[in-house]
N, C-alpha and C positions, 0 to 999 in steps of 0.2 A: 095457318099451319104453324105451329113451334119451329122455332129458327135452330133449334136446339139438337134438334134431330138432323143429321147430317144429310143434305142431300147434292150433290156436288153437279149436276145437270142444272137443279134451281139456281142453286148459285155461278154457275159458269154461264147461266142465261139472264140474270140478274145483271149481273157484269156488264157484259155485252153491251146490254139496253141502256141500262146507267151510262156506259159512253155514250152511244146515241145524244138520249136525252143531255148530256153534257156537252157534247160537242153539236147541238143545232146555234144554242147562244154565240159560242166563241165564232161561227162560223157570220151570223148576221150582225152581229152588237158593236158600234161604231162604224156603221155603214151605209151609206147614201139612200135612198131609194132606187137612185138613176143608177149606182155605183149594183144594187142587187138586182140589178133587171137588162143588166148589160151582157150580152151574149160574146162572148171569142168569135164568132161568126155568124151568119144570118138566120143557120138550122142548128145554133148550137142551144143546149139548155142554160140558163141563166141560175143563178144564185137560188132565188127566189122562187121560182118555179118545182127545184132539184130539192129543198127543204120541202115546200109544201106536200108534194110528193111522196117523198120518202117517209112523210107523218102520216101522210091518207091509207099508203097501202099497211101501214102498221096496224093504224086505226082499223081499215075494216078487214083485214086478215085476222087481227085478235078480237073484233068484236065477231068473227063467226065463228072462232073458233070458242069463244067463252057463250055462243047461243045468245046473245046480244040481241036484246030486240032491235038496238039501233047503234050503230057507230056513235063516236064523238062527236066524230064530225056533223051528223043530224040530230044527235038528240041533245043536243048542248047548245047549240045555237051557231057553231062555228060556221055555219054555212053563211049564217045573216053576217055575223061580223066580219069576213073577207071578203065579201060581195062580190066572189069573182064573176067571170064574164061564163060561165060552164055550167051545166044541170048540176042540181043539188047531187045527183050521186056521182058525177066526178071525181076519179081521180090521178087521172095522168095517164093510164096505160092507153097504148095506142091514138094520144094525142100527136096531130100533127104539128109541125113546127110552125104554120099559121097557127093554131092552139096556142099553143107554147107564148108565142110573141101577143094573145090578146090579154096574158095575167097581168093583174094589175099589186097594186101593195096599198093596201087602204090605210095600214099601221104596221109598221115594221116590228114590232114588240107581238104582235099577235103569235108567228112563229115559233119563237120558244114557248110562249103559252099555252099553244095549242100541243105542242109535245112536249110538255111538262103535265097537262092532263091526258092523251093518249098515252105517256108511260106509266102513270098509275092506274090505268085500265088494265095494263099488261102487266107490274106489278102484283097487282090483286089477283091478275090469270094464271098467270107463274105458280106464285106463290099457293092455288088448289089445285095444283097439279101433283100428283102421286108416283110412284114410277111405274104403274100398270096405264095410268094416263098417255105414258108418252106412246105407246105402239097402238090405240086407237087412230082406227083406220078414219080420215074424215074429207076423203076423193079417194074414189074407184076408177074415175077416167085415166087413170097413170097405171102403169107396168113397171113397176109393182105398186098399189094402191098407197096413197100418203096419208101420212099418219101425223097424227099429230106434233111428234116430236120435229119429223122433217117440215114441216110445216112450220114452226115456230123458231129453226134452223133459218129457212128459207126466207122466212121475214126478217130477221136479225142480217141476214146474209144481203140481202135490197137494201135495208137501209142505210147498215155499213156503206155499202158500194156508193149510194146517192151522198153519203155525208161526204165521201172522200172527194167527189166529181163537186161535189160543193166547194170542197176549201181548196181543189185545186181553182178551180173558177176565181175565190176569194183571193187566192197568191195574183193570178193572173191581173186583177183589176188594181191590187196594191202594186205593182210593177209597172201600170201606168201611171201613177200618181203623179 
C-alpha cells in the first residue's frame, strides 16, 4: 500500500503494534530465567508465560484474519524452538494455572524474536487493509457480528493488557532484588 496516501486507522494501528513489538524486549532483556518464570503467587501468571501469550494470540488472530494458511507460530517452526510442554496449537486461553506453572524458557531471546516476526505478519496485514476492509464482518456468533476492524482493536487491545501485567510482573521481581 503507498504510505503516501493518508490513512490514519493504519497508522493509529501501526503505532500500537510497534509498541507491542517494542516493549516485549524491554520487558525480558536482562533477565534471569528464574527471575521470568517467577510468579507473585502460586496461580499468578509469570513474565514468561504473559509474553508468550500475548504473541500467540496476536499470531493467530492475525493469521486468520489475513486467511493464513498457518500461523507463525506453526509455520515457522516456533513451535520446535520453544519446546513447550502444550499441543502445537496452544496458546494460553483457558490454561489452568497447573498449565501456566509447566512453561518452560528454552532461550530467553526467543520472545522478542518470535514477536518481532509475528509483527511483520501484522505489519504486512495492516498495511492491505483498505477502509471498506475494516467493516468486514469475520464472526457472526457476536451481537452485533465482528468485524474486522473490531477485531484487530481487540487483539491490539489483549496484547496491550498482557504487556502491561508483564512489566508490572517485571517491577515486582526488580523489587526483590
Amino acid at each position: 500500500m503507498d504510505h503516501a496516501t493518508k490513512d490514519p486507522a493504519r497508522d493509529l494501528l501501526l503505532d500500537g503494534f510497534g509498541r507491542i513489538r517494542d516493549g516485549v524486549p524491554e520487558v525480558v532483556d536482562e533477565i534471569s530465567t528464574d527471575e521470568l518464570l517467577w510468579r507473585p503467587d502460586p496461580d499468578a501468571n509469570h513474565i514468561a508465560w504473559l509474553v508468550w501469550h500475548l504473541t500467540r494470540q496476536q499470531d493467530d488472530q492475525v493469521a486468520h484474519l489475513a486467511g493464513a494458511d498457518a500461523s507463525v507460530w506453526s509455520g515457522d517452526g516456533w513451535v520446535e524452538r520453544f519446546g513447550l510442554p502444550y499441543p502445537p496449537d496452544a496458546h494460553g486461553w483457558s490454561m489452568s494455572s497447573t498449565d501456566v506453572g509447566r512453561f518452560t524458557v528454552a532461550d530467553p531471546g526467543l520472545f522478542a524474536a518470535y514477536q518481532e516476526a509475528v509483527h511483520e505478519r501484522t505489519v504486512t496485514y495492516v498495511d492491505g487493509l483498505d477502509a471498506t476492509a475494516y467493516g468486514r464482518v469475520v464472526d457472526r456468533h457476536w451481537d452485533p457480528p465482528v468485524t474486522v476492524g473490531v477485531r484487530i482493536v481487540s487483539v491490539l487491545d489483549d496484547a496491550a493488557k498482557h504487556l502491561g501485567q508483564a512489566e508490572y510482573v517485571r517491577g515486582l521481581v526488580e523489587r526483590r532484588r
